[in-house]
C-alpha positions in Angstrom: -18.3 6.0 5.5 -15.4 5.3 3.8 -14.6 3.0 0.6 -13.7 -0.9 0.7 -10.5 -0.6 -1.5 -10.8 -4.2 -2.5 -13.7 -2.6 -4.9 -11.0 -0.4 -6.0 -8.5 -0.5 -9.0 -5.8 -2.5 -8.1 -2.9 0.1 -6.2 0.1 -0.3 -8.2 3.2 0.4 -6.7 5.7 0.7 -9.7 6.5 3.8 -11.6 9.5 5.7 -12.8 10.9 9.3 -13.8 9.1 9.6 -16.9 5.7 8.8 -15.2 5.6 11.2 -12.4 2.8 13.5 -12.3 3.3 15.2 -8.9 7.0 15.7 -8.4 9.7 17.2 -10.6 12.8 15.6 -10.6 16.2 17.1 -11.9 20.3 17.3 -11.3 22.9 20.2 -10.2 26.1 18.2 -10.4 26.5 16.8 -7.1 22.8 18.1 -5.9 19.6 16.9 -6.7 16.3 18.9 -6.6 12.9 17.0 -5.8 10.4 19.7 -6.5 6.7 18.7 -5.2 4.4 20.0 -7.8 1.0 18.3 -6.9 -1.5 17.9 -9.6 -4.9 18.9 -8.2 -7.2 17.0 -10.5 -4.9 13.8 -10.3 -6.1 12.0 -7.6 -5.4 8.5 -7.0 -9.5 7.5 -6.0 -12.2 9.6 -7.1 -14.0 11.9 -4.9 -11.3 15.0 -4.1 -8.8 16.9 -5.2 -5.2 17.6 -4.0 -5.1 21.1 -3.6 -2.3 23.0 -1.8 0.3 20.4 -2.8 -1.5 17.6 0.1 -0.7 14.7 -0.7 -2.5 10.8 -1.1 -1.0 7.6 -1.9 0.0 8.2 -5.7 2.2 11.1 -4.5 4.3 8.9 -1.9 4.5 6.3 -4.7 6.4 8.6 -6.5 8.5 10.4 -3.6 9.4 6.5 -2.9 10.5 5.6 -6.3 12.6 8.7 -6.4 14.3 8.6 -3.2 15.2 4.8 -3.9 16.4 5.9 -7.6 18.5 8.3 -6.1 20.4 5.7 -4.7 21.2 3.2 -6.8 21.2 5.6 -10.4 22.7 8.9 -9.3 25.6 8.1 -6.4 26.8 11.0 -7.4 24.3 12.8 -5.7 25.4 14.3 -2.4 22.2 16.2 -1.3 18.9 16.6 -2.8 16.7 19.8 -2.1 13.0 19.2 -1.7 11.1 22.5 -2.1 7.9 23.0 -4.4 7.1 24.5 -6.8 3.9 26.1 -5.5 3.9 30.4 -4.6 3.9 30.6 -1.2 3.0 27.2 0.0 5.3 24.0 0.7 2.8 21.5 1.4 -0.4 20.9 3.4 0.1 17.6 4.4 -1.8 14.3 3.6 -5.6 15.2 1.8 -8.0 15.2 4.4 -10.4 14.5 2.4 -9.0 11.7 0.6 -8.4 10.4 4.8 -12.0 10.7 5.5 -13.4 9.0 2.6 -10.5 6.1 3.3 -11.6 3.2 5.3 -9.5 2.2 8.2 -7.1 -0.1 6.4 -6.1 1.9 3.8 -5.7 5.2 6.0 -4.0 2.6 8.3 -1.6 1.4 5.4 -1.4 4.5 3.9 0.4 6.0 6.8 3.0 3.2 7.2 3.9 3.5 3.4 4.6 7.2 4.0 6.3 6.7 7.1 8.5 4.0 5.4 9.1 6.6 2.7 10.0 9.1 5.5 12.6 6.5 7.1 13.9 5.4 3.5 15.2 9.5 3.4 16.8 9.0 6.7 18.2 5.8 5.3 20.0 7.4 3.0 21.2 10.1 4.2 22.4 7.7 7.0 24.2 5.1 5.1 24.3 6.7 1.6 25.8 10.1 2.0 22.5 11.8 0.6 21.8 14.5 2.8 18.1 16.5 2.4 17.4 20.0 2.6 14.0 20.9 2.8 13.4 24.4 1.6 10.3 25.5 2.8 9.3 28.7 0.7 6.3 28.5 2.2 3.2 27.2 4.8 4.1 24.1 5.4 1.4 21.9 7.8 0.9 18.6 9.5 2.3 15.7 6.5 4.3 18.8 5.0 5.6 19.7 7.5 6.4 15.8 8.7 8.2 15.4 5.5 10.6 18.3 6.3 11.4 16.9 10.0 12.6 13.8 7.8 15.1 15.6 6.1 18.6 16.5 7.8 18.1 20.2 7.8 14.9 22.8 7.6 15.4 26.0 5.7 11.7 28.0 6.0 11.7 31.5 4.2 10.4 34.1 6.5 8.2 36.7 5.4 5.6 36.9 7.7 3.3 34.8 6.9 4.9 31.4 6.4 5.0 28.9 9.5 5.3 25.6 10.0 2.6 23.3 11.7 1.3 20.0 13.3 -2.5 20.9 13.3 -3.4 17.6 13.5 -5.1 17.6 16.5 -6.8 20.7 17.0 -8.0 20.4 13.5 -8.8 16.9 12.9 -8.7 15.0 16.3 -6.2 13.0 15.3 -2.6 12.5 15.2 0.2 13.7 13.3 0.7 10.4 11.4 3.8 10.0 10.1 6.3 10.7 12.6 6.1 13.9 13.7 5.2 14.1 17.0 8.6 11.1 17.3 11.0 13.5 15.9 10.3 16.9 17.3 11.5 15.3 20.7 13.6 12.7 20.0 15.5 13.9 16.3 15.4 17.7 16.5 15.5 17.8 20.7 12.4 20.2 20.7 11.4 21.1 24.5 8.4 18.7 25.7 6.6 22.0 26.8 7.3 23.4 23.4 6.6 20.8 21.9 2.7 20.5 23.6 2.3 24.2 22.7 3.3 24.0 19.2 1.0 20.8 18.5 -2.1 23.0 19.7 -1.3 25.6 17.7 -3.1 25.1 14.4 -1.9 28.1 13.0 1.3 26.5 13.6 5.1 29.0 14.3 6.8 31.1 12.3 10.4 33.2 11.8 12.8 33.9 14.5 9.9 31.7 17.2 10.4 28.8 14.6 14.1 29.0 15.1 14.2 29.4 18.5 12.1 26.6 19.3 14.3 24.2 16.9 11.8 23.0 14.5 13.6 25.1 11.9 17.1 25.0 10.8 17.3 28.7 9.5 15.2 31.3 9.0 15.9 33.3 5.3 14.0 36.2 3.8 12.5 35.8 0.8 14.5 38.4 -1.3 17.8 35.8 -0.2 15.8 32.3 -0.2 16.8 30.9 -3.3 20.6 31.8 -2.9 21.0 30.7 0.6 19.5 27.2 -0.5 22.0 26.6 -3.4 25.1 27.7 -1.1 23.7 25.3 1.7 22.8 22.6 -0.6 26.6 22.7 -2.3 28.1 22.9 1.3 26.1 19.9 2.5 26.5 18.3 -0.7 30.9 18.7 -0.3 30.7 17.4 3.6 29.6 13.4 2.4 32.2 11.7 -0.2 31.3 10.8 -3.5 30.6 7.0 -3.8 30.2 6.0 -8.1 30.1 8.3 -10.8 28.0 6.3 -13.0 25.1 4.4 -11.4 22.9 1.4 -11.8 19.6 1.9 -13.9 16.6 0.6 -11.8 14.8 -1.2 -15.4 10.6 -2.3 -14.6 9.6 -5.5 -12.8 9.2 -8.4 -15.2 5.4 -9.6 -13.8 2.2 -11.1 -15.2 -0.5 -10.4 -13.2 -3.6 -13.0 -13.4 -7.2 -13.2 -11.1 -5.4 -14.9 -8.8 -1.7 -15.0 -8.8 1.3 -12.4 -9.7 4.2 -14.2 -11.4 7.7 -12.3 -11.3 10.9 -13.5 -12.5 11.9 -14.6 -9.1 9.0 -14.7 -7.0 5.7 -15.9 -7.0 2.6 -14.5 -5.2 -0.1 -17.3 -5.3 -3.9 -15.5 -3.7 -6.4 -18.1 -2.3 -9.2 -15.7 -1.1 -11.5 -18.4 -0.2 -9.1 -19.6 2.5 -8.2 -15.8 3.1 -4.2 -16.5 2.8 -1.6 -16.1 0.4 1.4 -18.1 -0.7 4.8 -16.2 -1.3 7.6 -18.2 -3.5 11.0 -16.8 -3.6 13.2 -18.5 -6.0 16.9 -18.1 -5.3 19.9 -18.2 -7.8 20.2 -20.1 -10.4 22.8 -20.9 -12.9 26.7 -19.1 -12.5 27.2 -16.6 -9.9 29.2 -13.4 -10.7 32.4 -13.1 -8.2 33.7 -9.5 -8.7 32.2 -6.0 -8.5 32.7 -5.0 -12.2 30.8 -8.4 -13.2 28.1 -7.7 -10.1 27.3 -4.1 -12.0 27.1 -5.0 -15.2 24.0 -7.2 -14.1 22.9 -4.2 -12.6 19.3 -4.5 -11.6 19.1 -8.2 -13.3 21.6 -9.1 -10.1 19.2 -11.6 -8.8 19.6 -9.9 -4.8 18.5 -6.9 -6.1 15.8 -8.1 -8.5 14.5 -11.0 -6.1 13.9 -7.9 -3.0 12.4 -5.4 -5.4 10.2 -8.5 -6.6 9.4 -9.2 -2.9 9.0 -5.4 -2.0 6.1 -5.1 -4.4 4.2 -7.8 -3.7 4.4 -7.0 0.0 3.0 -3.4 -1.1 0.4 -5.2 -2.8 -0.7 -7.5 -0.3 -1.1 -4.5 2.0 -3.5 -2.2 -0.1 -4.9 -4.6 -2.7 -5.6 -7.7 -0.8 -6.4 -6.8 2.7 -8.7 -9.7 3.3 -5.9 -12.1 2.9 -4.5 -12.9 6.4 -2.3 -15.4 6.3 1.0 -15.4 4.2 2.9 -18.6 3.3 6.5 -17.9 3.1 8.6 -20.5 1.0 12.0 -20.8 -1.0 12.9 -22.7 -4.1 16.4 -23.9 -5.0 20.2 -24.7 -4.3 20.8 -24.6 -0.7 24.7 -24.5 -1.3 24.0 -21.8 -4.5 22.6 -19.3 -2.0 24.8 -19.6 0.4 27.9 -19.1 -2.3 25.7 -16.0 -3.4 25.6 -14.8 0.3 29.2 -15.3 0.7 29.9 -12.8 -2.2 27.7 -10.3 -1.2 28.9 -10.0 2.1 32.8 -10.1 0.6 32.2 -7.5 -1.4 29.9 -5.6 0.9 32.6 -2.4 0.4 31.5 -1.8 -2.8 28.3 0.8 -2.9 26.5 -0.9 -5.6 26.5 -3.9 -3.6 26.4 -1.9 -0.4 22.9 -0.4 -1.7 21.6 -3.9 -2.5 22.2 -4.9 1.0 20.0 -2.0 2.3 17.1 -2.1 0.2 17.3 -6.0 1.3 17.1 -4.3 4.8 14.5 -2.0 4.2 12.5 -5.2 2.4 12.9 -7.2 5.2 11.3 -4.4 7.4 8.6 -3.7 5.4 8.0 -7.8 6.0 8.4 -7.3 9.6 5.8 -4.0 9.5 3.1 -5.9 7.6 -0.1 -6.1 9.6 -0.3 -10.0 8.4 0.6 -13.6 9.9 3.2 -15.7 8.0 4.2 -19.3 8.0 7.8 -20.1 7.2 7.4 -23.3 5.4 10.5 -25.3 4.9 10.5 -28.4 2.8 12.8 -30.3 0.4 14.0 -28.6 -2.4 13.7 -25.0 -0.6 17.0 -23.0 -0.3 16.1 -20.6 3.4 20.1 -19.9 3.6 21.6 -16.5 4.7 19.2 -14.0 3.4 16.5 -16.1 2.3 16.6 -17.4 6.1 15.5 -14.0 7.2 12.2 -15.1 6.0 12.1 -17.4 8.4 13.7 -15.4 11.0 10.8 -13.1 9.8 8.1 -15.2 10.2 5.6 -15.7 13.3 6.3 -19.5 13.0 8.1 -21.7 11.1 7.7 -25.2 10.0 10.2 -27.8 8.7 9.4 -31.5 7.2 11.8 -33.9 8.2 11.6 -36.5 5.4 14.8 -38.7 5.1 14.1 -39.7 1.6 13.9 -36.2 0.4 17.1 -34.5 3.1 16.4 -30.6 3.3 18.0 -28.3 5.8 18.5 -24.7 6.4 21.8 -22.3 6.4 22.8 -19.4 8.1 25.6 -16.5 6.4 27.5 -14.3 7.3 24.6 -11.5 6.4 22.7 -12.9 9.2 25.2 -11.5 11.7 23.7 -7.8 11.3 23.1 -7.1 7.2 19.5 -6.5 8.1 18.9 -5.1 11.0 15.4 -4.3 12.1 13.3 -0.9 13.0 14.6 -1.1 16.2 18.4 -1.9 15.6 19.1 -5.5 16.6 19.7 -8.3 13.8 16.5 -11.1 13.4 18.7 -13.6 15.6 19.7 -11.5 18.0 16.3 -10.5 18.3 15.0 -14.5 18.4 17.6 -15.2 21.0 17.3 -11.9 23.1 17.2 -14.3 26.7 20.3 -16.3 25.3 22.4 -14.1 23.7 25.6 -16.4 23.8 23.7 -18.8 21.4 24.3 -16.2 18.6 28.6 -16.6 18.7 28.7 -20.2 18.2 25.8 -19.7 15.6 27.6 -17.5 13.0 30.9 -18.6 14.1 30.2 -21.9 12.1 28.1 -20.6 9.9 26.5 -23.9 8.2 23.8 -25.6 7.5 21.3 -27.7 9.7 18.9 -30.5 9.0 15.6 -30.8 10.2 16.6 -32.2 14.1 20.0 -30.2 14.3 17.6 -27.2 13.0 15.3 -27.5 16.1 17.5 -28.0 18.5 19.5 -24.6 17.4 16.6 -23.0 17.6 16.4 -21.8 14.3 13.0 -23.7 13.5 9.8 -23.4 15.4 7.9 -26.9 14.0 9.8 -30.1 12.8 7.6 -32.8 11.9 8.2 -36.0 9.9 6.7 -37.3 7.0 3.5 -38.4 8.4 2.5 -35.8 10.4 4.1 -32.9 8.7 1.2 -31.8 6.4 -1.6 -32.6 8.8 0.4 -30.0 11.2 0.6 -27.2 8.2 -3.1 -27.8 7.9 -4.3 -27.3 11.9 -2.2 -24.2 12.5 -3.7 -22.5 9.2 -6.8 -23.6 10.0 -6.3 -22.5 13.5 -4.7 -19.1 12.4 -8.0 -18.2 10.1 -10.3 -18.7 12.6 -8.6 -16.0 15.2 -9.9 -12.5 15.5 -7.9 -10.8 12.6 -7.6 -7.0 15.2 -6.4 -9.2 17.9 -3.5 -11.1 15.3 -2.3 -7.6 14.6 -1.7 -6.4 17.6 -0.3 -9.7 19.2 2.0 -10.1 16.2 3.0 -6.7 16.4 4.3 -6.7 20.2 5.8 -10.4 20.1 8.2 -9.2 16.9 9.7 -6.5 18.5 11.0 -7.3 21.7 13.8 -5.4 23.5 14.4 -1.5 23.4 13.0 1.2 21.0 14.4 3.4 18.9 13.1 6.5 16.9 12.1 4.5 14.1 10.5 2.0 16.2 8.8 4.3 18.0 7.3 5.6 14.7 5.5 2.5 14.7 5.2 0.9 17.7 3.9 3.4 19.9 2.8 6.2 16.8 0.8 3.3 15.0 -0.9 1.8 17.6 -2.4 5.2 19.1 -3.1 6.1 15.6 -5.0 3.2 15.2 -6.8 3.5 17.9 -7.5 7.1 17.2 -8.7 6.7 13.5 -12.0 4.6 14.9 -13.3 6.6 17.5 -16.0 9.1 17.0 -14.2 12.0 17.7 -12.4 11.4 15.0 -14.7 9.6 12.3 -17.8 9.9 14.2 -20.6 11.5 12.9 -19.7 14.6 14.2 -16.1 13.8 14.3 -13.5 16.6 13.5 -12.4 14.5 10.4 -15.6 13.9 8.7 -16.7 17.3 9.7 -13.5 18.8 8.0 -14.0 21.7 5.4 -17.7 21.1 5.7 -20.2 23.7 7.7 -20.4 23.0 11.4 -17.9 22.3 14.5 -17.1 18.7 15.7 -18.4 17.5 18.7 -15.8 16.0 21.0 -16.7 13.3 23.7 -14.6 15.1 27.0 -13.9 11.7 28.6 -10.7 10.7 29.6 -9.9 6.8 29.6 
């Protein structure tokens, strides 16, 4: 079963307003409304259709777009309504069929783009002031209903029929995918017991039960619906302070896209698919830095911070969906050590201001997606590179890092004041603090000074994993690529995956730590995709046959 998406059209993950097909964006003043109006016969693949508003990957490319949009061009939004504009329906979650005619990867990679999407909403209302009301007007199920538990508060109308749902696994044998199961208990404080009952329970809860239980907000007959949603959305929309009046227009990614290579204006993706690995070339600043706030805006998305991570963010996207054969990333910098660490200290002086305040989270929620990619990467640090500050996180990032020691050609690296907690990770702590979790009074003296370290100094720090000279340095690159590509790829996932979050969990951790991995596991057994496994079997004559066994 299933399709090998590398057969596929390449996914692209870049769009704007006046492309959506599947969600209706518009402005109230200080409210925004996000209206999910699903176009059946608008599918991203061939082979279904996405009927009661569900959902595939071209819809959460959109919902993605918007939410970031949101941010950085209207910061005079103060809450943003999702609803739909479908008659008695909200959403049914993510299309089942497009899931069981997915492979594993890209159901796998779908879910963590829509759970990133999911956390991007919390994200903003979190640190942006852009609260979400979801107004259910109607059934709302399993991804539909996991997109309302991301929003801050849950308005379902209540006229008998409409309920909310997880029917994941009575239905389908699987698991609610993106997050729901994490926030019943852990965001909206819904009783364990409850909880277990209610994800049983196909047919899902309704009314004054759905209140009761807490996996509603409100309860609001129909006849009083679309009133009590504008009064609530104004009243959330007056308790966060306004930010900008005017915001920062989000223009498209310069890139030329060849066989073999994606060139941006800051970054370039280099694909060797013999050798199964990639090599990914940030470029930092060049030329005069802007100083001030004013100067910083009128770059608006030109700023190279913001236009190097939205550069990045892409070609991370597409080395998850479109290139899933490529194992191996190659991380590397070019440029003025001393140039990015002036742009750093900018930043981080003007981090007050909310258009540079917004840069710094989307660099966050980059730098995640990095850390959440299901690939190995090689920090490789060699003259001419510029891994200072944020561009260090790269390396802080990576599984390993490498640095040539050449004293003809000096290099070093440089930490900022951003790496002191700009970009924290999914479960809280900063990349260093995270590196030096057994030594944590390393970190003081670290960004205390706040300098830059040649090769030796670099090593000894512990900033660097590798240091080799001259002589040895490329014959060490070599063996440890060579070494990485012949390793079972499952096995790198989920060895990766525990060593780069160490420490405690939080929500959004859990949402991928411990949601991911049973979801994984999950997707590939037969009751599940078997032959007679409740998602192949779904909509189609016949009852799945479960295996009873218990591991």
């Amino acid at each position: 079963m299933g399709h090998e998406v590398s057969d596929q059209t390449p996914v692209s993950f870049e769009t704007d307003p006046s492309r959506y097909r599947h969600w209706k964006l518009s402005f109230e003043g200080p409210v925004a409304r996000l209206i999910m109006a699903v176009q059946e016969k608008e599918a991203l693949r061939p082979g279904y259709e996405l009927k009661l508003n569900s959902y595939d990957l071209g819809v959460d490319i959109e919902l993605a777009d918007a939410i970031q949009r949101l941010r950085f061009e209207h910061p005079e939004v103060r809450c943003v309504v999702v609803s739909s504009d479908r008659e008695k329906i909200f959403c049914a979650g993510a299309n089942i069929h497009m899931l069981a005619s997915s492979d594993h990867g890209f159901k796998v990679n779908f879910c963590k783009l829509t759970n990133e999407t999911r956390l991007a909403m919390e994200d903003a209302s979190r640190h942006s002031g852009q609260r979400y009301l979801a107004a259910l007007n109607g059934t709302c199920a399993g991804g539909g209903y996991e997109l309302a538990l991301a929003c801050d508060e849950i308005v379902l109308v209540d006229d008998g029929n409409s309920a909310v749902s997880l029917p994941e696994t009575p239905l389908l044998g699987v698991l609610p995918g993106t997050g729901g199961l994490t926030r019943l208990v852990d965001k909206r404080k819904v009783r364990r017991d409850l909880a277990d009952l209610f994800c049983t329970v196909a047919e899902g809860v309704k009314g004054k039960r759905a209140k009761e239980w807490r996996l509603v907000d409100e309860v609001v007959p129909r006849s009083r619906f679309d009133e009590f949603i504008a009064k609530r959305a104004q009243e959330l929309a007056k308790s966060s302070p306004a930010r900008a009046s005017e915001g920062i227009p989000l223009h498209p990614l310069a890139r030329e896209i060849g066989e073999d290579r994606i060139a941006y204006e800051h970054l370039l993706l280099e694909l060797d698919r013999e050798g199964r690995r990639a090599t990914l070339t940030v470029r930092g600043p060049a030329g005069d830095l802007p100083s001030d706030a004013r100067s910083l805006r009128a770059l608006g998305s030109a700023w190279w911070p913001l236009a190097a991570f939205r550069q990045l963010d892409d070609a991370l996207c597409h080395l998850r969906v479109n290139e899933p054969a490529l194992g191996l990333v190659l991380l590397k910098t070019e440029g003025d050590l001393q140039r990015m660490i002036a742009q750093d200290e900018i930043m981080f002086r003007l981090k007050e201001d909310w258009f540079v305040g917004e840069v710094l989270l989307l660099m966050a929620r980059t730098l995640r997606r990095l850390d959440l990619t299901a690939r190995s990467f090689f920090a490789l640090i060699e003259p001419g590179s510029c891994f200072a500050g944020s561009l260090f996180e790269l390396a802080l990032a990576a599984d390993r890092s490498y640095m040539l020691d050449d004293p003809k050609r000096p290099g070093a690296v440089a930490l900022t004041p951003v790496n002191g907690g700009a970009f924290p990770m999914s479960h809280g702590p900063s990349r260093l603090q995270t590196r030096f979790l057994g030594e944590p009074e390393r970190l003081g003296p670290l960004l205390r000074e706040s300098r830059s370290y040649a090769p030796e100094e670099a090593l000894q720090a512990g900033l660097v994993t590798v240091v080799a000279d001259d002589i040895d340095y490329e014959e060490e690159v070599r063996l440890a690529v060579e070494e990485r590509g012949s390793l079972s790829a499952d096995a790198l996932t989920g060895m990766e995956a525990n060593l780069r979050f160490p420490g405690l969990d939080n929500c959004d951790s859990k949402i991928f730590s411990r949601l991911s991995a049973w979801q994984n596991w999950i997707f590939q057994r037969p009751n599940a995709v078997g032959e007679k496994g409740a998602l192949t079997l779904y909509g189609k004559p016949g009852r799945p046959s479960f295996d009873p066994r218990r591991t």
